[in-house]
VOLUMTOR-371840 format. One record per residue (C-alpha): chain; x, y, z. Coordinates in steps of 0.25 Angstrom, whole numbers, plus 5000, padded with zeros to 4 digits. Layout:
BEGIN
+---+------+------+------+
: c :   px :   py :   pz :
+---+------+------+------+
: A :    X :    Y :    Z :
...
+---+------+------+------+
This chain:
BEGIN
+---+------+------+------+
: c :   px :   py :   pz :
+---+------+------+------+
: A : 5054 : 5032 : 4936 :
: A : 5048 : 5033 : 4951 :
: A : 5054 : 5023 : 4962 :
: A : 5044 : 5015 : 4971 :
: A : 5051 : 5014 : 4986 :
: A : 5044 : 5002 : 4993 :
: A : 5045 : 4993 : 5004 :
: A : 5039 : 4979 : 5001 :
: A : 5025 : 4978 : 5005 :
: A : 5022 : 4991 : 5009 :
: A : 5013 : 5001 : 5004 :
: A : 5024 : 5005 : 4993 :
: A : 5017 : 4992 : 4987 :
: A : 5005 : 4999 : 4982 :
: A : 5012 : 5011 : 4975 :
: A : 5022 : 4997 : 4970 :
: A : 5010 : 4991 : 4965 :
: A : 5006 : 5003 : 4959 :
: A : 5017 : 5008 : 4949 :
: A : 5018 : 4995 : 4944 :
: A : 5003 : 4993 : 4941 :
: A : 5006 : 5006 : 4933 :
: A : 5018 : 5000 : 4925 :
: A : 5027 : 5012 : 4927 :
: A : 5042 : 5012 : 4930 :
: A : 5047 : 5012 : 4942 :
: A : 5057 : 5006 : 4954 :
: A : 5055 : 5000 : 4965 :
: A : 5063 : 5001 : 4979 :
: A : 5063 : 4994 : 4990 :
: A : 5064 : 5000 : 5002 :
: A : 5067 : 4991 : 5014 :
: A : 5059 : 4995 : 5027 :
: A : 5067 : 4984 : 5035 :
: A : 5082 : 4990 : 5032 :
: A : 5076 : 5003 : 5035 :
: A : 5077 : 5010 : 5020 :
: A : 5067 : 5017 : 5019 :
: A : 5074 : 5027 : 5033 :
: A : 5087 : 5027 : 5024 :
: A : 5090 : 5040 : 5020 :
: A : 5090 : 5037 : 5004 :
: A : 5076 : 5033 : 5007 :
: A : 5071 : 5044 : 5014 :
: A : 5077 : 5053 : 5004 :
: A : 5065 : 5047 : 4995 :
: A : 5054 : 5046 : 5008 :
: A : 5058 : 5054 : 5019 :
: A : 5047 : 5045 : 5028 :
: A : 5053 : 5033 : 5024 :
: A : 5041 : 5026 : 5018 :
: A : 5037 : 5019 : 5006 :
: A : 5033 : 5021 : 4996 :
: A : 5042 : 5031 : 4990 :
: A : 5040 : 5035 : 4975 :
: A : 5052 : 5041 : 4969 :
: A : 5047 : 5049 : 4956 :
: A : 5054 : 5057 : 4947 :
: A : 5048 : 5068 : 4956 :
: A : 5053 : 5064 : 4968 :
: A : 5048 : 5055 : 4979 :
: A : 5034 : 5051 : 4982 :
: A : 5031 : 5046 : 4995 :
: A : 5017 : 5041 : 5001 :
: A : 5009 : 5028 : 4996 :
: A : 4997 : 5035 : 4992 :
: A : 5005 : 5047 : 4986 :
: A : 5014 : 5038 : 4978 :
: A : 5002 : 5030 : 4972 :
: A : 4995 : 5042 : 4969 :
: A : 5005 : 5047 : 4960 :
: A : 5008 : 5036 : 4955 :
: A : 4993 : 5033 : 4949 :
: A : 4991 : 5048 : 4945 :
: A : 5004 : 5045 : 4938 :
: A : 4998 : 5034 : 4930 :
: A : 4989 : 5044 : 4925 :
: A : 4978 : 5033 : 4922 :
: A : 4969 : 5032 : 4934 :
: A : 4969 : 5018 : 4935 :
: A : 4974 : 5016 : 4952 :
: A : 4970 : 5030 : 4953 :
: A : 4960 : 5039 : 4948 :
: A : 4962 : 5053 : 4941 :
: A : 4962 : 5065 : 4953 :
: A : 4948 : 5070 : 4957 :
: A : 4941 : 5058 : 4953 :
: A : 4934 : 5050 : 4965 :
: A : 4939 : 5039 : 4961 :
: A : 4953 : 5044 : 4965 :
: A : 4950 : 5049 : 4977 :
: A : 4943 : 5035 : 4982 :
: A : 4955 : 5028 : 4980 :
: A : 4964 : 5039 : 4985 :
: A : 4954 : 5038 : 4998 :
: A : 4956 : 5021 : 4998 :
: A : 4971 : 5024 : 4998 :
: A : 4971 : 5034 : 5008 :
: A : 4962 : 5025 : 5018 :
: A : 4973 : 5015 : 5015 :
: A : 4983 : 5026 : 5018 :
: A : 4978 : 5032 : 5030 :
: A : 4970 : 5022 : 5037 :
: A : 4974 : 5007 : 5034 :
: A : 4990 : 5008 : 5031 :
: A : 4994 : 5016 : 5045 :
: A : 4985 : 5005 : 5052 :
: A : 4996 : 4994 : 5045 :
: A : 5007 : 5004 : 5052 :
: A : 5001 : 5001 : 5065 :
: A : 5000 : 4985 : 5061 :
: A : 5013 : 4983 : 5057 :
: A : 5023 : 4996 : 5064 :
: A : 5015 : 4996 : 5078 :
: A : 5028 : 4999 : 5083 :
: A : 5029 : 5014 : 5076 :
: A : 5017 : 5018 : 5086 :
: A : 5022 : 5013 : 5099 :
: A : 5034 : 5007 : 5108 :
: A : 5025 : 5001 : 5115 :
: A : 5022 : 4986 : 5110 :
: A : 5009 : 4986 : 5116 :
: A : 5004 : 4999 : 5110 :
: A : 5009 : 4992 : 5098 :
: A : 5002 : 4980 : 5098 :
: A : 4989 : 4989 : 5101 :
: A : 4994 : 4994 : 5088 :
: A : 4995 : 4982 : 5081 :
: A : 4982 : 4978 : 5084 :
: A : 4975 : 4990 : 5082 :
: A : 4979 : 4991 : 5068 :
: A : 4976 : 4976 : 5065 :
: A : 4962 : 4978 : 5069 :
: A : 4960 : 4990 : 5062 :
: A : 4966 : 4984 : 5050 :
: A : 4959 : 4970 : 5050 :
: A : 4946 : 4978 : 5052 :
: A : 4950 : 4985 : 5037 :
: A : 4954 : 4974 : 5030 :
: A : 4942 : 4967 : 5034 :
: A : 4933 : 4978 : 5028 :
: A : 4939 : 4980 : 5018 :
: A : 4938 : 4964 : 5013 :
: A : 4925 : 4966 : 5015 :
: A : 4924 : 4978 : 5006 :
: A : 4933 : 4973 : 4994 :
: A : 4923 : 4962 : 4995 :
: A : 4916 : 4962 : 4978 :
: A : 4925 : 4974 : 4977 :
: A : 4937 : 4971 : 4965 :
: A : 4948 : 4980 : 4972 :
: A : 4948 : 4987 : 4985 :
: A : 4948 : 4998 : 4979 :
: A : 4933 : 4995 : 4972 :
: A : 4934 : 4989 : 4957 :
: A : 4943 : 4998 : 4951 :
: A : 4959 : 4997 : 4954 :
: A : 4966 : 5007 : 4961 :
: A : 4977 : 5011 : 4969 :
: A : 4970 : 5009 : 4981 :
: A : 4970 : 4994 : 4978 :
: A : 4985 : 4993 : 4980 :
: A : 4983 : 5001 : 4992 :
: A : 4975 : 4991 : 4998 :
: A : 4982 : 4980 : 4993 :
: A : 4995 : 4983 : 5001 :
: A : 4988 : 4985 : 5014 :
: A : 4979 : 4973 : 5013 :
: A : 4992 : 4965 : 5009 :
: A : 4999 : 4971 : 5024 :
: A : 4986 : 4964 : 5029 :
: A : 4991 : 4952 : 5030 :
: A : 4998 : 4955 : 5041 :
: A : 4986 : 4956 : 5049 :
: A : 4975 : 4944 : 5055 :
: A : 4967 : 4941 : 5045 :
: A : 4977 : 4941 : 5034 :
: A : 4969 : 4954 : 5025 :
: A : 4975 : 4947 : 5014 :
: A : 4965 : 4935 : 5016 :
: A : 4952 : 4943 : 5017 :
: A : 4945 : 4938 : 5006 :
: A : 4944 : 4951 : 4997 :
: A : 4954 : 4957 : 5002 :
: A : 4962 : 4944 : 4998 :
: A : 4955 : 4944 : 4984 :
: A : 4958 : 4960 : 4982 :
: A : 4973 : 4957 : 4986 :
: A : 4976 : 4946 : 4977 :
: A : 4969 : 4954 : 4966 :
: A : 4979 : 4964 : 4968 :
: A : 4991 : 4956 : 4970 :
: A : 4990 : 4949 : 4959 :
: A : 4991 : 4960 : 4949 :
: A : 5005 : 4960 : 4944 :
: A : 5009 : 4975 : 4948 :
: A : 5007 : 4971 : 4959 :
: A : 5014 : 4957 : 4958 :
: A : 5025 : 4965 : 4951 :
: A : 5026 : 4976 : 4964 :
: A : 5024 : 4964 : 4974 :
: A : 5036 : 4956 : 4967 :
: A : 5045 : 4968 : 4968 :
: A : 5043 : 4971 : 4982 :
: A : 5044 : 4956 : 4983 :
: A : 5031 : 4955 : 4992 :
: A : 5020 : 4945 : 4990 :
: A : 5005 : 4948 : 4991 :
: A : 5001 : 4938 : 5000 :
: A : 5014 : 4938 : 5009 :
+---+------+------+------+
């Protein structure tokens, strides 16, 4: 039986959301970024970067989001989050997550941890802002695209949904709240309401909305 390693909240929620969607056993672990668990030296015997998520398997530790919900889809072995290899519809939602990935996620880095690229409070605050424009600016267009649309991912469910779930949740955070752009609000409230992801949510002892 694999155990999930997560911190509530973070991106350790979409693979958290994801294995229960798929029904299979397995044990969740918290691990508490606040009392610094996750630098102790049990934990980096299982991530050596001191991240979540960590999968451990019967094969050993998987670190990485995408990595992990990768092989926990193929797993599955059903295509339904993600499609079989070499099919386009596989490699579009890989590319989805991967913009989330590369592009939108280090951009909440900058939001939320200024301070892990400067000293200086000023070149922080430049941080800060930078970010928050660059991220409002997203959000924005993407509300404007989910528009008609059933998922964000188009009108099939994938696992690119969860994705975009997550990040849109640490939106809140910003002015306006993403949470309240209208689709973006009516995709999210889809999502949440599905009890998977009630079920995850309720573990990590997290509400959508808060």
């Amino acid at each position: 039986m694999d155990t999930l390693y997560y911190s509530p909240g973070s991106c350790s929620l979409i693979v958290h959301c994801l294995l229960e969607e798929m029904g299979a056993p397995f044990e969740a672990k918290r691990v508490d970024l606040s009392k610094g668990e996750h630098r102790a030296a049990d934990y980096r015997a299982i991530n050596p970067k001191g991240k979540v998520p960590a999968l451990l398997t019967p094969h050993g530790p998987l670190t990485e989001c995408m990595a992990i919900v990768e092989h926990v889809c193929d797993r599955a072995g059903d295509g339904k989050y993600l499609a079989a290899p070499g099919s386009w519809r596989r490699a579009k939602t890989l590319e989805q997550m991967a913009t989330l990935a590369t592009e939108v996620h280090p951009l909440f880095n900058r939001f939320f941890h200024a301070d892990d690229f400067s000293d200086d409070t000023a070149v922080q605050g430049d941080v800060k802002s930078h970010a928050t424009g660059k991220l409002v600016a997203y959000f924005r267009g993407e509300d404007e695209r989910l528009g008609g649309r059933t998922y964000w991912s188009g009108e099939a469910l994938t696992a690119a949904d969860f994705y975009f779930m997550v990040v849109a949740r640490w939106g809140r955070w910003l002015e306006p709240n993403v949470l309240r752009m209208k689709n973006i609000e009516r995709f999210f409230t889809r999502m949440t309401e599905r009890p998977a992801v009630q079920r995850a949510l309720a573990r990590e002892g997290i509400k959508a909305f808060g």
